[in-house]
Backbone bond lengths (Angstrom), bond angles and torsions (degrees), N, CA, C in turn:
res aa  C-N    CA-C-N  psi(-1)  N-CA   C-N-CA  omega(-1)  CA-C   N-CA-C  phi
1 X - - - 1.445 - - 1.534 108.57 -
2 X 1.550 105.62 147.16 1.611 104.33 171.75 1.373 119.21 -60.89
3 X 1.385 113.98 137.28 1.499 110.42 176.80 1.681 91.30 -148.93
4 X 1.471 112.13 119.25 1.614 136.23 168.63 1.560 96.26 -42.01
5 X 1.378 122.08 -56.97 1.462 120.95 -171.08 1.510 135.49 -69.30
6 X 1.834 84.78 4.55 2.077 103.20 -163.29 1.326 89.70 -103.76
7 X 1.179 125.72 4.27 1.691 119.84 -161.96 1.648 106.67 -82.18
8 X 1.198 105.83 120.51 1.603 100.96 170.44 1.726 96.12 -113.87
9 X 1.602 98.88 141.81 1.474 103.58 162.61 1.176 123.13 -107.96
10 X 1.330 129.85 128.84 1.439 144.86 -171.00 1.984 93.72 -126.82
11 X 1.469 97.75 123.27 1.310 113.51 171.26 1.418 90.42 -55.26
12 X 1.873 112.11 172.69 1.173 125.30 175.41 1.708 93.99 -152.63
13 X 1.603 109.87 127.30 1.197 117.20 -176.59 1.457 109.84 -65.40
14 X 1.547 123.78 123.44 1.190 102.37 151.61 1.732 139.34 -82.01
15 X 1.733 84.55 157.39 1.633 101.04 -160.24 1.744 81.61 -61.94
16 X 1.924 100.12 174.64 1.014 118.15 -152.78 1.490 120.83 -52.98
17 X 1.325 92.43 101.76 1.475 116.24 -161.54 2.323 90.28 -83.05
18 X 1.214 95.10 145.95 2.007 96.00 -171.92 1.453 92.89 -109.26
19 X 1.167 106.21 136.36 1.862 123.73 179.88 1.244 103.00 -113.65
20 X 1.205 119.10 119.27 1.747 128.60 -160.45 1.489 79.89 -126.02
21 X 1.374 117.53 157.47 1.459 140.88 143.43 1.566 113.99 -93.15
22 X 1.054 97.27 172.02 2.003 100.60 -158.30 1.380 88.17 -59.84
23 X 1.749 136.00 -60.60 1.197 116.16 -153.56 1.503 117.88 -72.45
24 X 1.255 115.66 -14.76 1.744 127.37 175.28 1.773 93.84 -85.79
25 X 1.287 140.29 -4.89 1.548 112.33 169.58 1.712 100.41 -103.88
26 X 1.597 105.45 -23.91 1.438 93.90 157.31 1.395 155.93 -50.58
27 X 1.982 88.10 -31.92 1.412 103.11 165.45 1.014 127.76 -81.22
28 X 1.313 116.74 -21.32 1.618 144.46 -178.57 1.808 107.46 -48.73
29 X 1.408 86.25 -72.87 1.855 121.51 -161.99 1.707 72.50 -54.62
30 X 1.709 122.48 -78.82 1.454 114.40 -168.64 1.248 143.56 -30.56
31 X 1.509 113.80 -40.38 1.231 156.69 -174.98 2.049 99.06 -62.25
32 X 1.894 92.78 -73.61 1.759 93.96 170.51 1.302 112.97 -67.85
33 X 1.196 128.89 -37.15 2.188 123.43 165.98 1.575 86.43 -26.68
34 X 1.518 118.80 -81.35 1.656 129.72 -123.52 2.150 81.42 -60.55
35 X 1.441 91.80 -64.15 1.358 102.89 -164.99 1.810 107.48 -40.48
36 X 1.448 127.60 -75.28 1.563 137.93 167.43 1.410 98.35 -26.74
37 X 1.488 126.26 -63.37 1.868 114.32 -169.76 1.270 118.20 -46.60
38 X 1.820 114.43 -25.75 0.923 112.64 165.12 1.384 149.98 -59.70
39 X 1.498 106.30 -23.10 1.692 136.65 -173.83 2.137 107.94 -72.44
40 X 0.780 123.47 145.81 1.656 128.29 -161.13 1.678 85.87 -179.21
41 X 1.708 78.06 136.86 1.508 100.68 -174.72 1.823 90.09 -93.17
42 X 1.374 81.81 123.90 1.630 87.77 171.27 1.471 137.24 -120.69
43 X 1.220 134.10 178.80 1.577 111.84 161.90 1.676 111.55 -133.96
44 X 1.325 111.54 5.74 1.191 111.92 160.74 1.695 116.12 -95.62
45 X 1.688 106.43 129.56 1.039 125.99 -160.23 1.761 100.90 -122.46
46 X 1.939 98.47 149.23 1.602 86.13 166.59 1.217 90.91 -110.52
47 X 1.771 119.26 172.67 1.418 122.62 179.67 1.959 89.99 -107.27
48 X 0.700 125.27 23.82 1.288 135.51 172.14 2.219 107.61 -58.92
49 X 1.047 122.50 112.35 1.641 138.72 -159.26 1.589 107.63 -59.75
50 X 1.515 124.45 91.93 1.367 121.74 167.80 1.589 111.06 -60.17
51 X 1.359 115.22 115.15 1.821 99.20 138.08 1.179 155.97 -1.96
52 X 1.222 129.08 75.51 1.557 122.39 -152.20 1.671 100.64 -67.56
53 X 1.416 115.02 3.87 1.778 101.07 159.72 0.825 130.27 -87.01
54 X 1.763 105.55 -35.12 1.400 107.78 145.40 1.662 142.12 -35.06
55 X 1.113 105.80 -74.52 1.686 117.50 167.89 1.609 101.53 -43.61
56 X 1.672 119.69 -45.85 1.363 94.43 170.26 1.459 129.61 -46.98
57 X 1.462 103.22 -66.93 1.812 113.23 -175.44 1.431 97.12 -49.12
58 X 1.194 137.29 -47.11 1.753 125.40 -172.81 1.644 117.44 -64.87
59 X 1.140 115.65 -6.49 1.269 139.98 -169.30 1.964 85.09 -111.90
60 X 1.073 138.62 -54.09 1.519 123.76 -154.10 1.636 86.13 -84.81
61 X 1.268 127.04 -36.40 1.282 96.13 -178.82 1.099 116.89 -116.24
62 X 1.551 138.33 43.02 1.161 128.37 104.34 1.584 131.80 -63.06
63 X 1.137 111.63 -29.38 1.277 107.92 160.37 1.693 126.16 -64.50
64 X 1.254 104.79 -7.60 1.944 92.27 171.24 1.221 88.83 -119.58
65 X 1.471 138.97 75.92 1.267 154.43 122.86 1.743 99.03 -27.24
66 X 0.864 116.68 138.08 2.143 106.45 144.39 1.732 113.01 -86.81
67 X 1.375 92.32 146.40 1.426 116.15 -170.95 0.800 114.99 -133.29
68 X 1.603 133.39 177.02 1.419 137.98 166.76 1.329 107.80 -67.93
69 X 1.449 107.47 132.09 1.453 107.39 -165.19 1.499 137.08 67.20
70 X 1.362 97.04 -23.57 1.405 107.57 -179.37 1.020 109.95 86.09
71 X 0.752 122.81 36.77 1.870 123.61 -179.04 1.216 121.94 -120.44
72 X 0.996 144.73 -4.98 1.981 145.45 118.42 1.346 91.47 92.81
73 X 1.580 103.81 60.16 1.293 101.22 165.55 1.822 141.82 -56.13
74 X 1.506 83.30 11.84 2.101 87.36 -179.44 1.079 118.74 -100.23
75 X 1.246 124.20 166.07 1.562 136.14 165.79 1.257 109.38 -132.72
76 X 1.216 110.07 135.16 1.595 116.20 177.90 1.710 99.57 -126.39
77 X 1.432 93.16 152.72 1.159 112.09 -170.07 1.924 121.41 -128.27
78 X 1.193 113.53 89.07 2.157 112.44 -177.63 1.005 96.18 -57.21
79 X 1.517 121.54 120.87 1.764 135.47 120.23 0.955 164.60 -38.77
80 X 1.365 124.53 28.09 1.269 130.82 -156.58 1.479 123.12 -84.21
81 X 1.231 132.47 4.02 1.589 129.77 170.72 1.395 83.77 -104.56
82 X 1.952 77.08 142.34 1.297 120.39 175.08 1.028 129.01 -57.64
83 X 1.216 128.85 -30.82 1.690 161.39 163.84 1.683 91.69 -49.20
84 X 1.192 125.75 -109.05 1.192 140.24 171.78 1.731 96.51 -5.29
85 X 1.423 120.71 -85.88 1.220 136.82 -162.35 1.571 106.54 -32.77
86 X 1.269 104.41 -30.34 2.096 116.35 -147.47 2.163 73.54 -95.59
87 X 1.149 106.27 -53.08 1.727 104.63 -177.90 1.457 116.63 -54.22
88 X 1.369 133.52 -23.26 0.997 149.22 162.70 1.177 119.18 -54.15
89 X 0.902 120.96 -69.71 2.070 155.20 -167.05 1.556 91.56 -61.25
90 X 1.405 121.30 -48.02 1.069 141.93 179.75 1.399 123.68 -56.06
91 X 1.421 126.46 -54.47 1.322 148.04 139.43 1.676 120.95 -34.61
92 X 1.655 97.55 -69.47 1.493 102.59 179.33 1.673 119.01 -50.62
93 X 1.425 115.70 -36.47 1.449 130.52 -167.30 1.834 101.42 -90.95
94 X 1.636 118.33 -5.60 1.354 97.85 159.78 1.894 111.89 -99.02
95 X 1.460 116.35 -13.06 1.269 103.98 168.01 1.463 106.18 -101.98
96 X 0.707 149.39 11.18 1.640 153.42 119.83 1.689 112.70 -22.33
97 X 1.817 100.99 -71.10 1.229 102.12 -178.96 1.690 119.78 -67.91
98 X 1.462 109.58 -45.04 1.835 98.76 155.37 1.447 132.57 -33.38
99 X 1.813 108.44 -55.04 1.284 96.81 169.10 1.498 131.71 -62.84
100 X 1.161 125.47 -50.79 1.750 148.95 152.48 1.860 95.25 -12.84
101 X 1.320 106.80 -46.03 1.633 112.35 -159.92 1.565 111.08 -79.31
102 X 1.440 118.64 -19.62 1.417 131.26 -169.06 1.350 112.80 123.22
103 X 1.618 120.93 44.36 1.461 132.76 145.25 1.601 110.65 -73.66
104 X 1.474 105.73 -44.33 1.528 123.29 -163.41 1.591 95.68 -85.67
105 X 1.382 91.81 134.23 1.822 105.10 143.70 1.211 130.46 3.22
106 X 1.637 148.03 -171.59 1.301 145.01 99.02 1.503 91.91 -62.09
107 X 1.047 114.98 -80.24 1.624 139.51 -153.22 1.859 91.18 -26.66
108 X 1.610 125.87 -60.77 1.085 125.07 -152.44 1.727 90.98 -85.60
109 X 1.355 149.18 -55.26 1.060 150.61 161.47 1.825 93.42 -15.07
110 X 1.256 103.38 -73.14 1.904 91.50 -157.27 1.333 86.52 -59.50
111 X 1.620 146.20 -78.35 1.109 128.80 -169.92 1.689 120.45 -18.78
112 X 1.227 133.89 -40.30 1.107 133.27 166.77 1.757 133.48 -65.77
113 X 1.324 101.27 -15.53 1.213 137.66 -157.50 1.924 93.57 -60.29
114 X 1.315 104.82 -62.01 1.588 115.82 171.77 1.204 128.88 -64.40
115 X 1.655 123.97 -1.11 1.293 123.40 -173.31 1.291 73.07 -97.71
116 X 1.830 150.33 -89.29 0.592 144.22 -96.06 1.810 130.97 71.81
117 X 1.072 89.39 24.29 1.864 87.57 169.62 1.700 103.22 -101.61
118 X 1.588 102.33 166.73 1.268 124.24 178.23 1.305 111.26 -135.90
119 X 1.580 108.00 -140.69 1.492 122.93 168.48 1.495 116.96 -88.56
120 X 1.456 110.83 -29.21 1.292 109.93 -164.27 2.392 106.75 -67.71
121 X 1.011 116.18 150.53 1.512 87.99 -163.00 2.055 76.20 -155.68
122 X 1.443 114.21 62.42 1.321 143.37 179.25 2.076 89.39 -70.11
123 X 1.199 121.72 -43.01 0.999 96.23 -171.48 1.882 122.95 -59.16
124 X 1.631 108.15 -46.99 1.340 121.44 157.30 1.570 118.01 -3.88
125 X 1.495 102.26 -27.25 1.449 112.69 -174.64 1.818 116.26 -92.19
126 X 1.477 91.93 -41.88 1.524 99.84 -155.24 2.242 89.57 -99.50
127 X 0.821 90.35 -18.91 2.250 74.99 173.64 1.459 97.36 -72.35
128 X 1.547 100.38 144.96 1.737 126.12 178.26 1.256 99.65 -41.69
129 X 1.857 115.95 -49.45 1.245 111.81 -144.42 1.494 95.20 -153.74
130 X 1.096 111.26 128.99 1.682 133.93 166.76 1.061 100.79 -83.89
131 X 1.986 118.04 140.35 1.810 109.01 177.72 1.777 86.48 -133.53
132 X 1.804 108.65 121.33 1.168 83.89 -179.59 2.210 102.28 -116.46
133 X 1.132 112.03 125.92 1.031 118.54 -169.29 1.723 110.73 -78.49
134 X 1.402 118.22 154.34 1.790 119.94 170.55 1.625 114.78 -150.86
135 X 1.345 99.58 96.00 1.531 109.29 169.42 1.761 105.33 -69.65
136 X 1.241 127.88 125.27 1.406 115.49 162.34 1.342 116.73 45.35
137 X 1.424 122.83 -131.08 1.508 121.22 -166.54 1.849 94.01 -83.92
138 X 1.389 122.18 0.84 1.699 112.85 -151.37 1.991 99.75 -107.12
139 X 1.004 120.10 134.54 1.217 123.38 167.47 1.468 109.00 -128.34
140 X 1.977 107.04 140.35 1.076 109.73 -177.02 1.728 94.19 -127.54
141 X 1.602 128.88 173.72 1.354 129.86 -173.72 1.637 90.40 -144.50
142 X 1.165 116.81 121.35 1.226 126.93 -147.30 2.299 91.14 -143.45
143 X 1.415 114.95 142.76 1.383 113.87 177.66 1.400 108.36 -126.16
């Protein structure tokens, strides 16, 4: 049985932990800047065919995130039938249109104002692969 008072703590080495010197975490940190500045939330999509080894490895390492405890509480899930995808698009574009209607802000509405997005969410359709992620009670749908 659990007992708070039975607990012994024993450090646990971490696995291959990387020992940089200042100018190798400099290049590091720089290196992910250049790469991340690159990332923009978008809604134009190509339907052009990912690799499902790909989508794997992007999937394994989001999945070894660190966590509390370490225990990686998510599951993610690739989308690739069309069926599914069109049910999605479908879903997303009725709480889309709630928010659009007076879920949202002013403030965040005008912020949106210059992308040009709406409700309509046509891309949902045309990416290879839908990834839909679930922390605990929270799910996010991410492309």
């Amino acid at each position: 049985m659990f007992a708070r008072s039975n607990l012994k703590f024993e450090a646990v080495a971490l696995p291959d932990r990387s020992k940089m010197n200042d100018d190798e975490m400099l290049a590091a940190a720089q290196s992910f800047y250049d790469a991340m500045r690159t990332r923009h939330s978008v809604r134009d999509f190509t339907s052009t065919a990912v690799s499902e080894e790909i989508i794997k490895n992007c999937i394994k390492t989001a999945g070894s995130a660190p966590s509390g405890a370490n225990h990686q509480p998510w599951h993610f899930v690739a989308i690739k039938n069309p069926a599914i995808k069109s049910e999605i698009r479908k879903a997303a574009e009725k709480e889309e249109e709630a928010f659009y209607a007076g879920g949202a802000s002013d403030e965040w509405i005008k912020a949106l104002e210059p992308i040009g997005t709406g409700p309509e969410k046509p891309h949902l359709e045309i990416l290879p692969y839908a990834h839909i992620f679930a922390e605990g009670d929270r799910m996010g749908l991410s492309m």
